[in-house]
C-alpha positions as CSV (number, residue, x, y, z in Angstrom):
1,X,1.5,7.8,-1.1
2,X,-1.3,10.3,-0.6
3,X,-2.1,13.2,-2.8
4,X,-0.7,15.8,-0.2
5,X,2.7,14.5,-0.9
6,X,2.6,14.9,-4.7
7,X,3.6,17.5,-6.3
8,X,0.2,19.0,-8.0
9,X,1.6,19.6,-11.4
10,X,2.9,15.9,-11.6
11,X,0.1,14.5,-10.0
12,X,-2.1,16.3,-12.7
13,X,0.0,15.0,-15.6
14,X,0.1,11.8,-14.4
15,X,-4.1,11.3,-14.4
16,X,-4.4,12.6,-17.3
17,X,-2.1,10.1,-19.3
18,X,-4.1,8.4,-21.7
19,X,-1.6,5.6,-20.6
20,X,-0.7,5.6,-17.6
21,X,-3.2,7.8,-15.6
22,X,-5.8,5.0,-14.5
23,X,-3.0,3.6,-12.6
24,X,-2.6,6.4,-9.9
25,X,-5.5,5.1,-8.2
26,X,-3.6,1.8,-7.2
27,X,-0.3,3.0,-7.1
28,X,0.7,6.8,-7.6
29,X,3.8,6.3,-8.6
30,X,3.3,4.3,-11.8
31,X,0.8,6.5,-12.8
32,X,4.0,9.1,-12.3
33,X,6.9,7.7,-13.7
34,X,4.7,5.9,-16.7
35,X,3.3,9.5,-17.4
36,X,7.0,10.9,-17.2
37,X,8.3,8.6,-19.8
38,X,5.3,8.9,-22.2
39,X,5.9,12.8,-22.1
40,X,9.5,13.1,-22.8
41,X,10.2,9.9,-24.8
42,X,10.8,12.0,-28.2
43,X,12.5,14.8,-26.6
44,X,14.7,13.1,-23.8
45,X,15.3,9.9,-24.6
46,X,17.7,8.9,-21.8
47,X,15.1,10.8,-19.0
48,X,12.3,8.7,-20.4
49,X,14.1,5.4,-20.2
50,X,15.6,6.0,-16.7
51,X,11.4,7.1,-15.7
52,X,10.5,3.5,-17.5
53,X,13.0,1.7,-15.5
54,X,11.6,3.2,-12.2
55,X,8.3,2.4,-13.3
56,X,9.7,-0.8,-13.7
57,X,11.0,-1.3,-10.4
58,X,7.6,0.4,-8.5
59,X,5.7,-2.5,-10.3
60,X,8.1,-5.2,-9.5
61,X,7.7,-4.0,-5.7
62,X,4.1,-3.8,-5.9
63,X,4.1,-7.2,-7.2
64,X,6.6,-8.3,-4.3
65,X,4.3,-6.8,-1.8
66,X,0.9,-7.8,-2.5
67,X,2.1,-11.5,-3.7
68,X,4.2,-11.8,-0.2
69,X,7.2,-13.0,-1.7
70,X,10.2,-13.1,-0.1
71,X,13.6,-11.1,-1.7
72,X,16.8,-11.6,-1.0
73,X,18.6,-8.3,-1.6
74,X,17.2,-5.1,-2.5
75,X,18.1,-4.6,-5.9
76,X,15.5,-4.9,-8.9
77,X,17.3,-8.1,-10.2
78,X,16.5,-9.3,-6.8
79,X,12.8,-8.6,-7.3
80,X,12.4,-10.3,-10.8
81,X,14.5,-13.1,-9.5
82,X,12.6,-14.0,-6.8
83,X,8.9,-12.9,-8.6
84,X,10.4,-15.1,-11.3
85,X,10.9,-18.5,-9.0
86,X,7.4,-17.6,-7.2
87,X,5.4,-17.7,-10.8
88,X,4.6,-14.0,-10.2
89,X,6.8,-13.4,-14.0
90,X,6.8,-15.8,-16.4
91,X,7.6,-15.8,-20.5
92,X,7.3,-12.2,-21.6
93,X,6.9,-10.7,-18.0
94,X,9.7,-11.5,-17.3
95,X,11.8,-10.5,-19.9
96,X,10.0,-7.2,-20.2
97,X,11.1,-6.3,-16.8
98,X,14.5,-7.5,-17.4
99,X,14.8,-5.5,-20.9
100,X,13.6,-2.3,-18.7
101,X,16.3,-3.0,-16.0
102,X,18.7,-3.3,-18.4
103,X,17.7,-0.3,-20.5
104,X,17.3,1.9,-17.7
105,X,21.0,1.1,-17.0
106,X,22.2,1.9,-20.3
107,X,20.9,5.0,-20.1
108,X,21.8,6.1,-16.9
109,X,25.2,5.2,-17.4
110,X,26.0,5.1,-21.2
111,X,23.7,8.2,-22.2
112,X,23.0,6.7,-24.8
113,X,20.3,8.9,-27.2
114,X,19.1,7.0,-29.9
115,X,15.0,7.6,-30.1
116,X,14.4,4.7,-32.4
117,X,15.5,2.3,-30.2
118,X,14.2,4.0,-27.0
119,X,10.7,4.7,-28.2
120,X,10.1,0.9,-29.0
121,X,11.3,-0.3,-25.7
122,X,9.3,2.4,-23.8
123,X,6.1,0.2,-25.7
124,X,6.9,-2.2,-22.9
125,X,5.7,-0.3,-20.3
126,X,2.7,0.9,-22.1
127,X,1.7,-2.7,-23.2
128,X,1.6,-3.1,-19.2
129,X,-0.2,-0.1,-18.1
130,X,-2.9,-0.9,-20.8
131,X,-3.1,-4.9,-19.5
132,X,-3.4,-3.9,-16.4
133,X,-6.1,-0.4,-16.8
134,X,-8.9,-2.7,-16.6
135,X,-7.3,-5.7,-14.4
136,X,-6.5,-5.5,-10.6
137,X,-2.5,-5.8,-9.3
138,X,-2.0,-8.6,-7.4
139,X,-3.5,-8.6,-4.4
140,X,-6.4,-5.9,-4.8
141,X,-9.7,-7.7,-5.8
């Protein structure tokens, strides 16, 4: 995704997220979403969970793409399924980006608006973002 293609009022926000903005550089769109979920978590729950789940589902893919493993399916449980056998997600990885998928469901389809609950699972994507600020994705030196 280049620059031209982003909107420049998201693309903005999204670099300048203290938690999510070093990401753009590798990946626009979990610089995005992350940014998106960080800014309306106390006002929108439900918004900020379903922009966590795509998050989410951008890293998985990323993680799919520059490890080379091979999905059956093109749904998200697909993704951790497969990055799961392959080693890519193990122990909490894995059940981070299940607790996301899950989440992001409830959310979307419960609308479910409870911030407690929502603001401590959004820490999961955060936790990630600020593992990987200083570490490259898979595949990227």
């Amino acid at each position: 995704m280049d620059d031209d293609s982003v909107d420049r009022r998201l693309r903005e926000l999204a670099k300048a997220s203290p938690n999510f903005g070093r990401l753009y550089e590798y990946q626009a769109l979990l610089a995005i979403y992350g940014s998106q979920a960080e800014l309306t978590v106390l006002t929108n729950p439900n918004a900020a969970y379903v922009s966590a789940g795509q998050f989410g589902e951008v890293l998985a893919e990323e993680f799919v793409t520059r490890t080379g493993t091979r999905v059956a399916g093109t749904r998200q449980i697909d993704r951790i399924e497969a990055l799961t056998r392959a080693d890519v997600l193990v122990g909490w990885s894995r059940d981070a980006f299940h607790q996301l998928r899950r989440g992001r469901n409830e959310a979307a389809h419960h609308h479910l608006f409870e911030r407690r609950s929502r603001r401590v699972k959004l820490e999961v994507p955060r936790r990630q973002a600020r593992r990987r600020a200083g570490e490259a994705l898979p595949g990227r030196p």
